[in-house]
C-alpha positions as CSV (number, residue, x, y, z in Angstrom):
1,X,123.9,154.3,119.6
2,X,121.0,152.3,121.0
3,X,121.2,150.3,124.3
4,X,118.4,148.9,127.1
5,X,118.4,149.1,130.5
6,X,115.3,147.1,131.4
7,X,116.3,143.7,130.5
8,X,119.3,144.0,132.7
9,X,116.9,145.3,135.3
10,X,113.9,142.6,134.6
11,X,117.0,140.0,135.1
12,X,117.9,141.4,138.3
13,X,115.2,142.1,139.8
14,X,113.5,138.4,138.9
15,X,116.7,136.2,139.8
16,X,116.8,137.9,143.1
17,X,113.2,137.2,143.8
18,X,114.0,133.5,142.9
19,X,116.8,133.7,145.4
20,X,114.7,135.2,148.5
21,X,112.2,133.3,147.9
22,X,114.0,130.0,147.3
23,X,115.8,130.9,151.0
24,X,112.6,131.0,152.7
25,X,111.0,128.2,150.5
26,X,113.8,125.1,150.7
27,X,112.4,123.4,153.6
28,X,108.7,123.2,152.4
29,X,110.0,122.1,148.9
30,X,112.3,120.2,149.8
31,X,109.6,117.3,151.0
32,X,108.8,117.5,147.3
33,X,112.0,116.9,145.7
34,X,113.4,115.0,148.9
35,X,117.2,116.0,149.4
36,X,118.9,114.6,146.6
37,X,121.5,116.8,144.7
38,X,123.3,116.3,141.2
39,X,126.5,114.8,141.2
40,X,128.7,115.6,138.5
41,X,127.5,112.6,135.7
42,X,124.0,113.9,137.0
43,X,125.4,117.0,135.9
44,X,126.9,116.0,132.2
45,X,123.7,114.1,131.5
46,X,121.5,116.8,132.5
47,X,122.9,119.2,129.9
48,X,123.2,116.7,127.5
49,X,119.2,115.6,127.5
50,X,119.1,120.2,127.2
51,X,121.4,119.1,123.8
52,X,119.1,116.3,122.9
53,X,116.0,118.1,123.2
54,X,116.9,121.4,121.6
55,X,117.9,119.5,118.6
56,X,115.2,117.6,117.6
57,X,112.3,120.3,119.1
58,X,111.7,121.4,115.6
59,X,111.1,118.1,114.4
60,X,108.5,117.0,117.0
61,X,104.6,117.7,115.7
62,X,103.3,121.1,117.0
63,X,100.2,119.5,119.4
64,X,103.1,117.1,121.0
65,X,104.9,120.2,122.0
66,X,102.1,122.2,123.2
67,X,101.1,119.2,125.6
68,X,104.5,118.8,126.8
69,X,105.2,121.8,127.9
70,X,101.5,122.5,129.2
71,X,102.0,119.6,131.2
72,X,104.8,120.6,132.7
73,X,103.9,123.8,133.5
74,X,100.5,122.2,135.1
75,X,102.4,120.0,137.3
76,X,105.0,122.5,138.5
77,X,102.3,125.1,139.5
78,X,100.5,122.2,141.7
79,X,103.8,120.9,143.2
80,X,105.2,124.3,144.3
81,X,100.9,125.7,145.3
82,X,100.3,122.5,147.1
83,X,104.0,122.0,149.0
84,X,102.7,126.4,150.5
85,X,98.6,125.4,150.6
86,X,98.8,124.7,154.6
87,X,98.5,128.6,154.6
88,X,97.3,130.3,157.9
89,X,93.4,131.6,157.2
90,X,93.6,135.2,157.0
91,X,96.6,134.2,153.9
92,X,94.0,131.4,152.4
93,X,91.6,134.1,152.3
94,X,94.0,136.3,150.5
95,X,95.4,133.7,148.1
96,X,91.9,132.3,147.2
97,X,90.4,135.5,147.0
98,X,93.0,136.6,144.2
99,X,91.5,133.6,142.3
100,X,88.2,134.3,142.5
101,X,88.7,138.0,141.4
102,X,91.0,136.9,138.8
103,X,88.5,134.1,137.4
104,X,85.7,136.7,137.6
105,X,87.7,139.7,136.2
106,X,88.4,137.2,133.2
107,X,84.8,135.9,132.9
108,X,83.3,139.4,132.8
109,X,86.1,139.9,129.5
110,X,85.1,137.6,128.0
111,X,81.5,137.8,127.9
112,X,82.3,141.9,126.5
113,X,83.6,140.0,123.5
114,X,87.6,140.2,124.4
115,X,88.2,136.7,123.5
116,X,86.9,135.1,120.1
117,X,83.3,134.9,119.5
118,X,82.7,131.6,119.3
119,X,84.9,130.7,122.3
120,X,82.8,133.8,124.5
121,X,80.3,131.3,126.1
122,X,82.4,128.7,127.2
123,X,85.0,130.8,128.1
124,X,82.6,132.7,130.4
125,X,81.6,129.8,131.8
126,X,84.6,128.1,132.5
127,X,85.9,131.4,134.2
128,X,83.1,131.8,136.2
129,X,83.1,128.0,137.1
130,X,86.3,128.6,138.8
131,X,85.5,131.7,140.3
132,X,82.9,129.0,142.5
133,X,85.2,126.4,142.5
134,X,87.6,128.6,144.2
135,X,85.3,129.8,146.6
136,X,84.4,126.5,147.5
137,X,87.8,125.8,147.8
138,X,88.2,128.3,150.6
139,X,85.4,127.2,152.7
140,X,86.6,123.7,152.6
141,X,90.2,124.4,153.5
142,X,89.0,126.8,156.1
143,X,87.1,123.7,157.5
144,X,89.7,121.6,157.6
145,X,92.2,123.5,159.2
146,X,96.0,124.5,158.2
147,X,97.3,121.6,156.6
148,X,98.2,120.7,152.6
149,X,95.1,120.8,150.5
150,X,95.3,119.3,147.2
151,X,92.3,121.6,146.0
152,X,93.6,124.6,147.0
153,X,96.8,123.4,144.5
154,X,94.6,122.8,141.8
155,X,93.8,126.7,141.4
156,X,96.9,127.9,140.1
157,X,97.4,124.9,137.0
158,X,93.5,125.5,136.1
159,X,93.6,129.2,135.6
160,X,97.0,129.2,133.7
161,X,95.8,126.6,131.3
162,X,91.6,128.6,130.8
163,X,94.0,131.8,129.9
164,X,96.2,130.0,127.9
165,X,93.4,128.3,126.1
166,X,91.0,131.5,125.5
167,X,93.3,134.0,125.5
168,X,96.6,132.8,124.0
169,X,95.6,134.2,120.6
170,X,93.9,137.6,121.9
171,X,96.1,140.6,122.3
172,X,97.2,140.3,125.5
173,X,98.2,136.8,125.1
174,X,100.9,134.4,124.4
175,X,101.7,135.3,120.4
176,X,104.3,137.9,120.2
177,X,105.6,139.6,116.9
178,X,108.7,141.1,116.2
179,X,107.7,144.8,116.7
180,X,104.5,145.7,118.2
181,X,102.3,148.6,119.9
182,X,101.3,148.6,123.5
183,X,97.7,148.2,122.6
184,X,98.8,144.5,121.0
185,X,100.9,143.8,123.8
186,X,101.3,139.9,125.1
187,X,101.0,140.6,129.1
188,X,100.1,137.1,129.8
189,X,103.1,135.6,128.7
190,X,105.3,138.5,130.1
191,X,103.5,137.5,133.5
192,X,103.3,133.8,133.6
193,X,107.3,134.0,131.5
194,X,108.8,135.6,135.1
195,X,106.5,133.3,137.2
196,X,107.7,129.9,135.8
197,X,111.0,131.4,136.0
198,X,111.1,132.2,139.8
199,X,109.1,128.7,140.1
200,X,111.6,127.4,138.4
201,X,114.8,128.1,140.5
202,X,113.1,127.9,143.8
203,X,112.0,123.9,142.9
204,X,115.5,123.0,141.2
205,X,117.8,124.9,143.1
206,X,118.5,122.5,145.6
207,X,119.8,120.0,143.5
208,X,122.7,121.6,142.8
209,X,126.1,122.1,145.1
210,X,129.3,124.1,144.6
211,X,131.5,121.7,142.6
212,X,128.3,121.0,140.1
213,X,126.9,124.6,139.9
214,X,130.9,125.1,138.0
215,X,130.3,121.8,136.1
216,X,126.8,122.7,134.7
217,X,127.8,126.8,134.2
218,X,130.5,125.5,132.0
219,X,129.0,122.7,130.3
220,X,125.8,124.9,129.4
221,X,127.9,127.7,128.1
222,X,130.0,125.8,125.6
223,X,126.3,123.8,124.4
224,X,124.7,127.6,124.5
225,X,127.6,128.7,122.4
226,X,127.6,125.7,119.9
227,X,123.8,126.1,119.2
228,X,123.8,129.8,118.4
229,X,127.1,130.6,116.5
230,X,128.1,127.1,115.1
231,X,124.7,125.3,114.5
232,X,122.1,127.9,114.9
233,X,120.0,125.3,116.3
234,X,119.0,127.3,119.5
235,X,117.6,130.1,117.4
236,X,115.4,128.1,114.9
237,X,114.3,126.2,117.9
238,X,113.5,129.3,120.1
239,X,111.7,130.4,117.2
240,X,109.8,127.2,117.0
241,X,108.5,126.7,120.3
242,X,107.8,130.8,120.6
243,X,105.6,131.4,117.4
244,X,103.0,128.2,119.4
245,X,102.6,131.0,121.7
246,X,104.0,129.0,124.6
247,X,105.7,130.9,128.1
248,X,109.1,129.9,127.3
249,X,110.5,133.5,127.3
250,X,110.2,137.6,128.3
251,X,109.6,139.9,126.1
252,X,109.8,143.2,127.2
253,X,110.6,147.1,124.9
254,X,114.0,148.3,125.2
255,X,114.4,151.6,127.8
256,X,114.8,154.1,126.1
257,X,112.3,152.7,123.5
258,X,113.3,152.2,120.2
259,X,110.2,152.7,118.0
260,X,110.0,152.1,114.1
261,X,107.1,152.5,111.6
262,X,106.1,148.9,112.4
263,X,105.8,149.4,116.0
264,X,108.0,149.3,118.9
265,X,111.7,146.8,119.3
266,X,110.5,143.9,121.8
267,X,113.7,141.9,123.3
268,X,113.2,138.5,124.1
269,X,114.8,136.3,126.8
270,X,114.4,132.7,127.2
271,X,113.5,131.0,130.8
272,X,116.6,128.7,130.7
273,X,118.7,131.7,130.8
274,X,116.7,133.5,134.1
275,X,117.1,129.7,135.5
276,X,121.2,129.8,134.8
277,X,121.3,132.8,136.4
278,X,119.3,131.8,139.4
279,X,121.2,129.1,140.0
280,X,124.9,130.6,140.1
281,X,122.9,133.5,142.0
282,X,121.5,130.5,144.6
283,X,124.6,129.1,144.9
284,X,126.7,131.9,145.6
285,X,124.3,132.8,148.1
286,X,124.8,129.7,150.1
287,X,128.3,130.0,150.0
288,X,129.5,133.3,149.9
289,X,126.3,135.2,151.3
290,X,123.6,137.4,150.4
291,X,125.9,140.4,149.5
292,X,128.2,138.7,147.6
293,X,125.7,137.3,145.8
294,X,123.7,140.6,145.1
295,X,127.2,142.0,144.0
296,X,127.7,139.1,141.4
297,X,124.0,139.3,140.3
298,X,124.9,143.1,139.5
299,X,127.8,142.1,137.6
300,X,126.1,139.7,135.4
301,X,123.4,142.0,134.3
302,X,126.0,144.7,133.9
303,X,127.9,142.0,131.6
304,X,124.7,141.4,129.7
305,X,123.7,145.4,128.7
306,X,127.0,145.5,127.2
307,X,126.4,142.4,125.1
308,X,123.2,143.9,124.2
309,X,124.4,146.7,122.4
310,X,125.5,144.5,119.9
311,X,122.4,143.6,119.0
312,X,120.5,146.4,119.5
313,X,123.0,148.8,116.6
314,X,123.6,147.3,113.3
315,X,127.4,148.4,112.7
316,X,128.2,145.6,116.1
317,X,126.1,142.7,115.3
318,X,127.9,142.1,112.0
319,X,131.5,141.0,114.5
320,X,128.6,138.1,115.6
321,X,128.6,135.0,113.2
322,X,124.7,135.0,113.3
323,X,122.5,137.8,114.6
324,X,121.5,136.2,118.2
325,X,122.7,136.1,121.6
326,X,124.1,132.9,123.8
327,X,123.0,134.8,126.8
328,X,124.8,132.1,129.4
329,X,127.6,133.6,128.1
330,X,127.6,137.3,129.0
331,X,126.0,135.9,132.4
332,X,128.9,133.8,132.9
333,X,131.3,136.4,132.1
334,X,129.8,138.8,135.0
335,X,129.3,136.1,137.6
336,X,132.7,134.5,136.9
337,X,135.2,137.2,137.8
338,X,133.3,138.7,141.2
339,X,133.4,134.8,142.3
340,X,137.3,134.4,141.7
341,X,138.4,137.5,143.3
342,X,135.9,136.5,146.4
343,X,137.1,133.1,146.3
344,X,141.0,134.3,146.3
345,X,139.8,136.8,149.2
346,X,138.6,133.7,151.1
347,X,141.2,131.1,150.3
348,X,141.7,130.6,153.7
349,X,138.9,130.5,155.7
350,X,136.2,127.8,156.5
351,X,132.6,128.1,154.0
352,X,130.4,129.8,156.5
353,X,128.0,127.5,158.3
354,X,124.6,127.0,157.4
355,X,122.3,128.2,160.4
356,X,119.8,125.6,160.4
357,X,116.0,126.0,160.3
358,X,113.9,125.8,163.6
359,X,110.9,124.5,161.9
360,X,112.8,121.4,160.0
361,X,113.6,118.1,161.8
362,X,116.5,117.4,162.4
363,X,117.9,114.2,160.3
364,X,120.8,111.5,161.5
365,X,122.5,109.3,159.1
């Protein structure tokens, strides 16, 4: 019987990176998203534009998808890089040197020939333009002491969309396959996958409270549930939006690996389900603790290895009524139970008190 442990483990270990960093990072993103949270209709009509938009996905042109989403992904990187630019120098050295070793590291590739061969010259020197530009960067924001600087913001959304551009359709881009070898595999969107997904929580988390993280875990769910097994919508548009070689998803080899002629099994996992998990993780957090929330965290990925070996061995996946995965579901299933017994456990005492943070001001109403 085949199973995985690493996509359990990739969950963990990436939604509790969202939630450690999200605790450190509210206050600084919070002058980004002010401190507005859903309400329950903002709730209902925040899954319902997830319905909308899954359903007619696959019948929106190709280009219009691909600028969607690059957009997106452009402005989230320079709202969460500039809300953490006012960075103390020796860290601005640090975070703008990575850039410039980065850009120059991808210049050099492509000039030995890693990218296509008529992209080589301007993708060598559009690498190596950033590589100055970040420099340049540096020396200005070193000038003009620790505060926000939009240029310093710009780094991040400019080298994601040069590597998407040249090297989306190299080997270790954004196209995945079914099965392949390690030599052909996409690192890129592996990397930039788990970083939108930790980007992801930190920036939304604070919208959501208690009573709406049960109205949105529920709602989500059912919809997850209905577009897999009933419509099959979620799979034709997953397949959609991944074969444009976008970062909407993981893909990673089952551990222990299980290897055919054609090369070796990738499992795939969408960004919305690392952001569900997140945000129960986030919440639970905030209410119950750190520890409870590590515990529930363990429980969900526990809950989705087992409903991974129905995929993963032919005589299971026939009980499914189409060969995919809602994967809210199994994380529901884990979170859910650890939360009622701690909530039972706690039925009488006071939600703990949020210590509040000496560097935020203090607001009056």
């Amino acid at each position: 019987m085949h199973f995985d442990v690493l996509m359990p483990s990739i969950l963990f270990m990436v939604t509790l990176a969202s939630v450690l960093i999200g605790r450190k990072a509210e206050t600084k993103l919070k002058t980004t998203v002010e401190t507005r949270e859903f309400k329950p209709r903002d709730t209902f009509f925040l899954v319902l534009m997830i319905a909308i938009a899954i359903s007619v996905v696959i019948f929106v042109p190709s280009m219009a998808i691909i600028a969607l989403f690059l957009f997106s992904y452009s402005t989230l990187l320079f709202a969460v890089s500039y809300a953490f630019s006012d960075l103390k120098p020796s860290r601005l050295k640090l975070y703008c040197g990575g850039f410039i070793v980065a850009s120059a590291i991808a210049a050099l590739a492509s000039y030995l020939g890693v990218v296509q061969a008529d992209l080589r010259v301007y993708a060598t020197g559009a690498f190596a333009s950033l590589a100055l530009g970040a420099f340049f960067a540096l020396f200005f924001a070193l000038r003009k002491g620790v505060k926000p600087s939009w240029y310093v913001a710009t780094l991040s959304p400019v080298l994601f969309l040069l590597l998407f551009t040249f090297y989306g359709q190299t080997n270790i881009g954004f196209i995945l396959s079914p099965t392949v070898s390690l030599q052909q595999f996409p690192y890129l969107l592996d990397i930039y996958g788990i970083t939108f997904a930790i980007l992801i929580v930190i920036y939304l988390g604070s919208l959501f409270s208690w009573k709406t993280v049960f109205i949105f875990a529920a709602l989500l769910t059912g919809l997850d549930i209905v577009l897999v097994w009933i419509t099959g919508t979620m799979v034709q548009a997953a397949q959609h939006i991944s074969g444009l070689g976008l970062p909407v998803l993981v893909a990673f080899p089952t551990l222990p690996v299980v290897s055919s002629t054609e090369g070796i099994l990738i499992l795939r996992l969408g960004l919305g389900d690392f952001f569900f998990a997140g945000i129960l993780s986030t919440q639970t957090t905030k209410r119950f603790g750190l520890k409870t929330a590590i515990v529930s965290l363990l429980a969900i990925c526990i809950s989705f290895g087992i409903f991974e070996l129905i995929l993963l061995n032919p005589e299971l996946i026939r009980v499914l009524p189409v060969p995919a995965l809602p994967a809210t579901l199994p994380i529901l299933l884990g979170w859910l139970p650890v939360i009622l017994v701690k909530m039972y456990l706690t039925r009488n005492k006071p939600p703990p008190a949020t210590t509040p943070n000496p560097s935020s001001t203090p607001t009056t109403k």
